[in-house]
C-alpha positions in Angstrom: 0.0 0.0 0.0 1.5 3.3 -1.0 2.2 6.0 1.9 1.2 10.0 1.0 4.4 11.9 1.3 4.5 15.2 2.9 4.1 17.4 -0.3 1.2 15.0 -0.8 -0.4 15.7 2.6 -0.1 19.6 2.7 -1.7 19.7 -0.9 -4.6 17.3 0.3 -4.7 19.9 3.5 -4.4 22.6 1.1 -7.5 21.2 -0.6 -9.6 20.6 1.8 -9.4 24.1 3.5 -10.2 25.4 -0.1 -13.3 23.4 0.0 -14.6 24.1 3.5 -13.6 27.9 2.8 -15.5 27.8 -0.4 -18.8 26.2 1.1 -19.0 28.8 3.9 -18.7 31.6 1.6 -21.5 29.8 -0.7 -23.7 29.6 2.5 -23.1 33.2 3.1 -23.7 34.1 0.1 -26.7 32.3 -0.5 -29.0 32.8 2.9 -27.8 36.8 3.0 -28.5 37.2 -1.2 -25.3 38.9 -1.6 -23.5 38.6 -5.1 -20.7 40.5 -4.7 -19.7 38.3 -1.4 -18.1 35.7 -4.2 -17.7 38.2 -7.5 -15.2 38.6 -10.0 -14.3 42.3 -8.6 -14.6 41.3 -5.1 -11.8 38.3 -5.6 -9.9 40.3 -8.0 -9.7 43.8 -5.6 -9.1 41.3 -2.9 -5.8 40.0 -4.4 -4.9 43.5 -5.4 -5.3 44.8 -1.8 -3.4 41.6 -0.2 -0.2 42.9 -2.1 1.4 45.4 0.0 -0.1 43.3 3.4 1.4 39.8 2.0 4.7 41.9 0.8 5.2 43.5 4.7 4.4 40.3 5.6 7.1 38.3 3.8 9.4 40.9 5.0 8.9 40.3 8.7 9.8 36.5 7.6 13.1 37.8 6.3 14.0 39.8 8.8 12.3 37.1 11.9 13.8 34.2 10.3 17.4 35.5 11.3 16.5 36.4 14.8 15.5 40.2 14.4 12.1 41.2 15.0 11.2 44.1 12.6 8.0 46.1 13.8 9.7 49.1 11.7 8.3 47.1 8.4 5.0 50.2 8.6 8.0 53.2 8.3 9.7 51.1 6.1 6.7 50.4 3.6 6.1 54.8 4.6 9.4 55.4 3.0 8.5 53.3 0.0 5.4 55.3 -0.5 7.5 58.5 -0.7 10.3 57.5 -2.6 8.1 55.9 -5.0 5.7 59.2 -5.4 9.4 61.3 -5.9 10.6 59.5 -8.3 7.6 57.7 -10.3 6.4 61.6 -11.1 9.7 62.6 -12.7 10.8 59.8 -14.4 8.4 57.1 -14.5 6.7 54.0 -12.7 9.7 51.4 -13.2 12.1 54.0 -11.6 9.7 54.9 -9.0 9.9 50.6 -7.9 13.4 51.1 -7.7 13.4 54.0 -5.8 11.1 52.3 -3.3 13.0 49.6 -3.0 16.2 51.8 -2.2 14.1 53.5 0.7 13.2 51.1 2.2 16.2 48.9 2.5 18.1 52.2 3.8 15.6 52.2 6.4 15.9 48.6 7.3 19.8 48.9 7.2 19.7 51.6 9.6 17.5 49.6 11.6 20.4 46.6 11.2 23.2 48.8 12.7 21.0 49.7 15.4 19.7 46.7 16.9 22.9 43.8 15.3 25.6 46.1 15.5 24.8 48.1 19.0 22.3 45.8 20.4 19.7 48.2 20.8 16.0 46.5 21.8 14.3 45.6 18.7 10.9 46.8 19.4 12.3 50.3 20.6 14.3 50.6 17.6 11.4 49.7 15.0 9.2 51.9 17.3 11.5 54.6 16.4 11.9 53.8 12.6 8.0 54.0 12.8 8.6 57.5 13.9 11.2 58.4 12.0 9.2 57.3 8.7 6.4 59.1 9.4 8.4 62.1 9.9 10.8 62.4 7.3 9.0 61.5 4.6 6.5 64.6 5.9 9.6 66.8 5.8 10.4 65.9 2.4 7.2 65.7 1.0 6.9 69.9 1.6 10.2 70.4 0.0 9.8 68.1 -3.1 6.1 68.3 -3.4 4.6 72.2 -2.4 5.8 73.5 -5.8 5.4 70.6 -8.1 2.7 70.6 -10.7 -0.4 68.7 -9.2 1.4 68.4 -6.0 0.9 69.7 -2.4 2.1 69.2 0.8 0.7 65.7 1.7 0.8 64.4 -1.7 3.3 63.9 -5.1 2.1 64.7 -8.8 0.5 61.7 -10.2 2.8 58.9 -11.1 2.5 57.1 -14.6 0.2 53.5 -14.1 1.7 50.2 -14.5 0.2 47.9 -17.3 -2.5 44.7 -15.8 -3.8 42.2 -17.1 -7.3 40.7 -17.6 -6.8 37.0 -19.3 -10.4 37.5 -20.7 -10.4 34.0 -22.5 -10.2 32.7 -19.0 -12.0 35.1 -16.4 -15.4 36.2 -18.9 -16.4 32.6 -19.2 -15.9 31.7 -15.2 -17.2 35.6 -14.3 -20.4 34.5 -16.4 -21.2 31.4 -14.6 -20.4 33.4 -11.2 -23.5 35.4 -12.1 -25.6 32.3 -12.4 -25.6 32.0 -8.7 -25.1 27.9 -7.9 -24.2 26.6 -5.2 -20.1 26.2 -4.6 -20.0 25.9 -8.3 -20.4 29.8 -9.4 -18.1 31.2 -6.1 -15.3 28.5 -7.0 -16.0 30.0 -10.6 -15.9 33.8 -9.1 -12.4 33.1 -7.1 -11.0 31.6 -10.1 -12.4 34.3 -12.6 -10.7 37.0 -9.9 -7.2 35.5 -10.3 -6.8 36.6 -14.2 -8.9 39.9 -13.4 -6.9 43.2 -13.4 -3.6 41.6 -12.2 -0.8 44.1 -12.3 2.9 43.8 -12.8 3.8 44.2 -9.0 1.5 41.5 -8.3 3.1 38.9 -10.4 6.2 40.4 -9.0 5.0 39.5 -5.0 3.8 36.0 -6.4 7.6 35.4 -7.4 8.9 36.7 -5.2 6.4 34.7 -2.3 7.8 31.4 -4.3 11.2 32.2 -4.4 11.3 33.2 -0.6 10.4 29.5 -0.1 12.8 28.5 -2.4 15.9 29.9 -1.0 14.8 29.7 2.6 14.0 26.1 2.6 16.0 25.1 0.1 19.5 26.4 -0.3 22.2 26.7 2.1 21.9 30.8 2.2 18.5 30.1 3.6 19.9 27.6 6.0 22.2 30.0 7.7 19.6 32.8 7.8 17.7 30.5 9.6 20.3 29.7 12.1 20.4 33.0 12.8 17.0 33.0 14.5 17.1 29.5 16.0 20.5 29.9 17.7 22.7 32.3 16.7 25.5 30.6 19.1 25.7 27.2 17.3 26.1 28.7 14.4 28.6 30.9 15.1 30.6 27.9 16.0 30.0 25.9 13.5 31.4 29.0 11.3 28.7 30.8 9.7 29.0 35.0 10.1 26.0 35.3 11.7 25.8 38.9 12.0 26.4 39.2 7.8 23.2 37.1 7.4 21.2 39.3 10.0 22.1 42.4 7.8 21.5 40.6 4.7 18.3 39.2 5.8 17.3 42.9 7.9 18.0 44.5 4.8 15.8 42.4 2.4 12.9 42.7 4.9 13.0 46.3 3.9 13.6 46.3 0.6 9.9 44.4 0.4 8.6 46.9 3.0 9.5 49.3 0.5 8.3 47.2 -2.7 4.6 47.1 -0.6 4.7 50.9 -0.4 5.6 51.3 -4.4 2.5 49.0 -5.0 0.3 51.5 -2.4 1.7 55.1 -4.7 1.5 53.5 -8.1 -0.6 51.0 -8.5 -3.4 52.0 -5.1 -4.0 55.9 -6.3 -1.0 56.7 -8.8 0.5 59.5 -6.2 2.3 59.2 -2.9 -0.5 60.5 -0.3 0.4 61.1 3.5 -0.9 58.1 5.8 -1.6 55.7 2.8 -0.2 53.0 4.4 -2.9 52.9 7.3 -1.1 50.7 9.2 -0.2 47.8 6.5 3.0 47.2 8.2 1.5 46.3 11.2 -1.5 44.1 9.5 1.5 42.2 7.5 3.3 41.3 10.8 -0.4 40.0 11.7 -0.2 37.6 8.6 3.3 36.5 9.7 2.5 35.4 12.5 -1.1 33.9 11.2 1.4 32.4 8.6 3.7 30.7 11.2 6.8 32.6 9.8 6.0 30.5 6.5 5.6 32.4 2.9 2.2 29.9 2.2 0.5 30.6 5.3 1.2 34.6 5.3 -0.2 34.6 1.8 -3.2 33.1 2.9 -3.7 35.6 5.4 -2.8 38.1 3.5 -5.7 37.1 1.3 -8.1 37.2 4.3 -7.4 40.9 5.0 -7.5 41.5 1.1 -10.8 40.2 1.1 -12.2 41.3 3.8 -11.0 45.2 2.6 -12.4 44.8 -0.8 -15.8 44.0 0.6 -16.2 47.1 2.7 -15.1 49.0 -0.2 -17.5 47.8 -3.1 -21.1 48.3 -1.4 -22.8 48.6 2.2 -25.4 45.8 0.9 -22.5 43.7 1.3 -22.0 44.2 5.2 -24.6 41.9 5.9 -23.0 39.4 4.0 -19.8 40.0 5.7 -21.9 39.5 8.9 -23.3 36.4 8.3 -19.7 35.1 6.8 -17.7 36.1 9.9 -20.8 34.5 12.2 -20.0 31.1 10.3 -16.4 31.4 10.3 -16.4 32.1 14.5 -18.7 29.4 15.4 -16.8 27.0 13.3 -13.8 28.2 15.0 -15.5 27.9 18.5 -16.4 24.3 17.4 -13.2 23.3 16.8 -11.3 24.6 19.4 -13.6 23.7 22.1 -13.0 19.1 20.1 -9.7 20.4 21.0 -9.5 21.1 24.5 -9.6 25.3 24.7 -13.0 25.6 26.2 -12.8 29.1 27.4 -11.5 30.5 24.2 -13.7 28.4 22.0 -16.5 29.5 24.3 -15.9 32.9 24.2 -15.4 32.8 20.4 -18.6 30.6 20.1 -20.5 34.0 21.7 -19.1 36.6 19.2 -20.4 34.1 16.5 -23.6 34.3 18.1 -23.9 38.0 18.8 -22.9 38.4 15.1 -25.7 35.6 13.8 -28.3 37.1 15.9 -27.4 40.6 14.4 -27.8 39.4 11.0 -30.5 38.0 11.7 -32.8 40.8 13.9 -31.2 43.9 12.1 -31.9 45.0 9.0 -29.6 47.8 8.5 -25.7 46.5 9.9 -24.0 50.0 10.7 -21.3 50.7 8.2 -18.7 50.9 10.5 -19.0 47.1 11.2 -16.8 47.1 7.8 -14.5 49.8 8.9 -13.4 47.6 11.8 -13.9 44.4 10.4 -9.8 44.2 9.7 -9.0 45.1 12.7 -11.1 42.7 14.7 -10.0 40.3 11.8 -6.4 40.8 13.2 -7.0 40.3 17.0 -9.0 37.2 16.0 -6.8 35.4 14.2 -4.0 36.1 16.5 -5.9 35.0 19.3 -7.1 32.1 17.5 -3.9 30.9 15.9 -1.3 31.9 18.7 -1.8 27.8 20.7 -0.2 26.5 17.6 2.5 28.6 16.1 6.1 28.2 16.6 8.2 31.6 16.2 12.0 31.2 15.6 13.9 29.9 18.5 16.2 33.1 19.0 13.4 35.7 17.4 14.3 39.2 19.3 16.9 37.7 21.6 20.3 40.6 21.3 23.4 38.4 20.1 26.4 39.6 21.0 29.2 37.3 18.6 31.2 35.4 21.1 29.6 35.5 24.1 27.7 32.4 25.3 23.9 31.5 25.7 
């Protein structure tokens, strides 16, 4: 009899959550008559505005994966913003990605020296790159932006759009049998239509970039050391490996896609840099991280959650109680299983929210809007309550190495 292999298993796992994930939205959708819940535009906005989230996210894996924990990825991705906005308006949209980049490794790297170099707490020092973000780029936006045409002081000129791409051959004929409103069949059709919807360059770019994260992580012996890094810093230092070289490399990359996540926010999110654009990304991508288990797959995933949950506050208030009903479903499924497991009090207390948010879908028939505004928010404390009793961080994530002194 043949055994599954691993890959085997985490595909069939992979599968199944698809399935169970795709039948609660089709309930959803069905009992609260809301189309847009499983639409073409909802699934393809949702990817869009997972980007720069799943991009801060896969920083913090960089930079947490070698032992450093970066909560300066929101001035980082702030830096991006401007430095894409300064130089997208004056010489275009490929040179404002570049410029990002730039900004936001310099960042990180200044973060690096800090905490590797002088041993500075990390969560002060990314505090203060927080600050520092937010208040330089303010600084510079007055001098490069007050006189520029189309400009201001919170906000560049308009930066030149990046091409997308709409596979039509593929996402008219699924967006068509989306609209004919069956059962699991037209929401599977409506999530697949949204993948070849509108995809922009940067997008791709993330999706590559997710995969080759994996790849060199996992797979190579680069990855291997970085990883040493943040499990223990000591062994590997005596088995040879520079470990402080691999925190800067690895510090320095988290930036870099920081910055990459604020390019996507200033060209491809309103075509201009505009103060306070990030609204706290940076923070909501070290949320996926950690949802993610410091793994590329698992960040992306909740990434995607976030994504979707902002793209249906933003299409249509007819879709809160949609959202409503969903997120009932989702808690008392939760509650369910985390109660089979053992964790009555949390599943208990989760099992309540579910029920408060059933019974107002059920006895309301207005939901407030601001039930969407917060809905990422809540999202985040949820699934950070939910999914902290089985995550593992890096062993050595935050600790201050000093090389040559002993654990």
């Amino acid at each position: 009899m043949a055994r599954i292999t691993l890959p085997q298993a985490k595909f069939v796992r992979i599968l199944f959550f698809l399935l169970i994930g795709v039948t609660t939205l089709s309930l959803a959708r069905t009992f609260a008559d809301s189309g847009d819940l499983s639409s073409t535009g909802t699934f393809g906005a949702a990817i869009g505005l997972a980007v720069p989230i799943g991009l801060a996210g896969l920083g913090g894996i960089w930079s947490e994966r070698s032992g450093v924990a970066n909560i300066g990825l929101e001035g980082m991705m702030i830096l991006g913003t401007f430095g894409a906005g300064w130089a997208g308006w004056q010489w275009g949209p490929w040179v404002a990605i570049a410029a990002a980049v730039t900004y936001g490794a310099l960042g990180a790297l200044i973060f690096a020296i800090v905490t590797v170099s002088f041993g500075v707490d990390q969560i002060i020092a990314g505090t203060a790159i927080n600050i520092l973000g937010l208040g330089l780029t303010q600084f510079l936006a007055k001098l490069a932006f007050e006189n520029a045409p189309g400009g201001g002081q919170t906000q560049s000129p308009p930066v030149s759009a990046l091409p997308s791409f709409t596979i039509t051959e593929i996402s008219e004929p699924l967006s068509a049998l989306q609209k004919e409103g069956i059962f699991f069949i037209s929401d599977a059709a409506g999530l697949l239509s949204g993948l070849f919807y509108q995809v922009s360059i940067i997008t791709l770019i993330a999706i590559a970039l997710f995969i080759l994260t994996a790849f060199i992580l996992w797979k190579t012996s680069f990855g291997l050391r970085v990883r040493s890094a943040g499990e223990n810093p000591w062994a590997a230092e005596s088995l040879g490996v520079s470990v402080y070289k691999y925190k800067y490399i690895a510090v320095t990359i988290s930036g870099a896609l920081a910055g990459l996540a604020g390019a996507y926010l200033a060209i491809v999110g309103t075509n201009v840099y505009r103060e306070g654009q990030t609204a706290g990304r940076g923070y909501i991508g070290l949320a996926t991280m950690i949802f993610g288990n410091w793994r590329p797959g698992g960040t992306a995933a909740g990434a995607t959650i976030f994504g979707y949950i902002n793209a249906l506050q933003l299409r249509d208030e007819s879709n809160i109680g949609g959202l409503t009903l969903l997120g009932a479903i989702i808690l008392i499924g939760i509650a369910v299983l985390m109660v089979a497991r053992g964790m009555r009090g949390t599943g208990a207390a989760l099992g309540l929210l579910g029920a408060a948010l059933m019974s107002a879908f059920l006895f309301t028939t207005k939901m407030p809007t601001e039930v969407a505004l917060v809905a990422p928010y809540v999202t985040t404390l949820l699934v950070l309550a939910t999914a902290s009793q089985s995550l593992r961080p890096p062993a050595a994530d935050g600790v201050i190495y000093r090389r040559g002194e002993s654990h």
